[in-house]
C-alpha positions as CSV (number, residue, x, y, z in Angstrom):
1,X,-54.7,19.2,18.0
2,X,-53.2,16.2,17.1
3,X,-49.6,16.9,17.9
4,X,-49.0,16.2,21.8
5,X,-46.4,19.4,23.4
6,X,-44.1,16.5,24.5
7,X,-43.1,15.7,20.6
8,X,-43.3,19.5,19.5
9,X,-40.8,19.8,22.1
10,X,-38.7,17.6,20.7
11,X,-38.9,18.4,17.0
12,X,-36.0,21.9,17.6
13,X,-32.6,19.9,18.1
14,X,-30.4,22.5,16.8
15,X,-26.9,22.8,15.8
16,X,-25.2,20.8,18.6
17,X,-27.8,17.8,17.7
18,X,-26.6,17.9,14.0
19,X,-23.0,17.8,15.1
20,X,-23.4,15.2,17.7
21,X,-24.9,12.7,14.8
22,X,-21.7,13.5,12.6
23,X,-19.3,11.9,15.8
24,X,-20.1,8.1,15.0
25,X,-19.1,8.6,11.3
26,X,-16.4,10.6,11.8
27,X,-14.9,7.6,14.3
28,X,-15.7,5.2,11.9
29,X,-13.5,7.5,9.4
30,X,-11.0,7.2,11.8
31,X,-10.6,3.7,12.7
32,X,-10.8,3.0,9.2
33,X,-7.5,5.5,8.1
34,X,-5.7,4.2,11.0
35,X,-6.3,0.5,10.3
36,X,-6.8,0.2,6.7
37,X,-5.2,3.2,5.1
38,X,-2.3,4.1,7.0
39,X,-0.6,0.6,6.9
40,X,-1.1,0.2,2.9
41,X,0.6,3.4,2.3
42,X,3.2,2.9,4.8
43,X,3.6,-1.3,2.4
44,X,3.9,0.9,-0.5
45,X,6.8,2.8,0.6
46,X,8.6,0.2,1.8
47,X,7.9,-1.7,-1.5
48,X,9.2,1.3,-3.5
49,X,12.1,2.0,-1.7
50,X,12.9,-1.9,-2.1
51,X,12.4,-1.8,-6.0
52,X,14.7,1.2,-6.2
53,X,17.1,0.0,-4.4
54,X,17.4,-3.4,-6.4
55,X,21.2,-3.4,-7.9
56,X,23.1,-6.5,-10.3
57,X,23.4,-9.6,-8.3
58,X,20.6,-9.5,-5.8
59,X,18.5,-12.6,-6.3
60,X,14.4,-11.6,-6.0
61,X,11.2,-13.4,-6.2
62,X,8.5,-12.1,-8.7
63,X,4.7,-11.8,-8.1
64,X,4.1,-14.5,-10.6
65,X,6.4,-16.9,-8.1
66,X,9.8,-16.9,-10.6
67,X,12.6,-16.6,-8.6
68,X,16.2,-14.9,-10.5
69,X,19.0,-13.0,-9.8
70,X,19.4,-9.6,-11.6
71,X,21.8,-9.1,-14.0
72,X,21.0,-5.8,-15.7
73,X,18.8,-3.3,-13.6
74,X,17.4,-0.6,-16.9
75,X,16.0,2.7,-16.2
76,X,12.7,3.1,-17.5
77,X,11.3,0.4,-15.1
78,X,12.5,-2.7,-16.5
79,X,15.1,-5.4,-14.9
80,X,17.1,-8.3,-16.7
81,X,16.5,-11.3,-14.5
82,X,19.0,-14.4,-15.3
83,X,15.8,-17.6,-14.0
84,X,18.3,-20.3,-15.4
85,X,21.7,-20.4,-16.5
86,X,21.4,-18.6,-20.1
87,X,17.8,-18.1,-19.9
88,X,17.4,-14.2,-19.2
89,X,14.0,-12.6,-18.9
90,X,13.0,-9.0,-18.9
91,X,10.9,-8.0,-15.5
92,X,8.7,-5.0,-14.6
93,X,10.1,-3.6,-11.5
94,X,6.6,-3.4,-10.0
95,X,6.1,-7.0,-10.0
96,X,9.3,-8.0,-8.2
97,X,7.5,-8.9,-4.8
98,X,10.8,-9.8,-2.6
99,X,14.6,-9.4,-2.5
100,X,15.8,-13.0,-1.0
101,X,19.8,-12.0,-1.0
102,X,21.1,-8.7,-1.3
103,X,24.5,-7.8,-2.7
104,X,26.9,-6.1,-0.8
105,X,27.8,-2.7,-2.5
106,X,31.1,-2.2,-4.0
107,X,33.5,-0.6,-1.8
């Protein structure tokens, strides 16, 4: 007779015990989509729709820091960037990081 009645007592927490020790992680989960998750996808958008929407005279600013105005914009993910007068370089369109000065469409 080791075992006291007060901690046999204790020992049967049941299901709503189990549940209520799952509520802390599932906030943590929670604060974590909301501010971690939710605002990188939301930057990723944005920076998609900005690569896709890059057109022949905009001037941009690479993630390497080069800064160049587009003069060809090529399908399969690759833009002509003019970085001197002459000197034309071939970009990935993922790496463009900014668009300083947009061209005005065409009209």
């Amino acid at each position: 007779m080791l075992v006291t009645p007060a901690y046999a007592q204790a020992a049967g927490g049941g299901a709503g015990g189990a549940f209520a020790s799952f509520i802390p992680l599932i906030l943590i989960f929670a604060i974590m989509y909301f501010l971690l998750i939710r605002p990188q996808q939301k930057k990723l958008k944005e920076h998609k729709a900005m690569v896709e929407a890059l057109r022949r005279g905009d001037q941009i600013v690479t993630q390497g820091g080069m800064i160049g105005k587009v003069t060809k914009v090529k399908d399969d993910n690759e833009v002509e960037v003019e970085i001197a007068e002459g000197v034309k370089v071939r970009v990935v369109k993922q790496t463009i990081a900014q668009v300083l000065n947009k061209t005005e469409p065409a009209s």
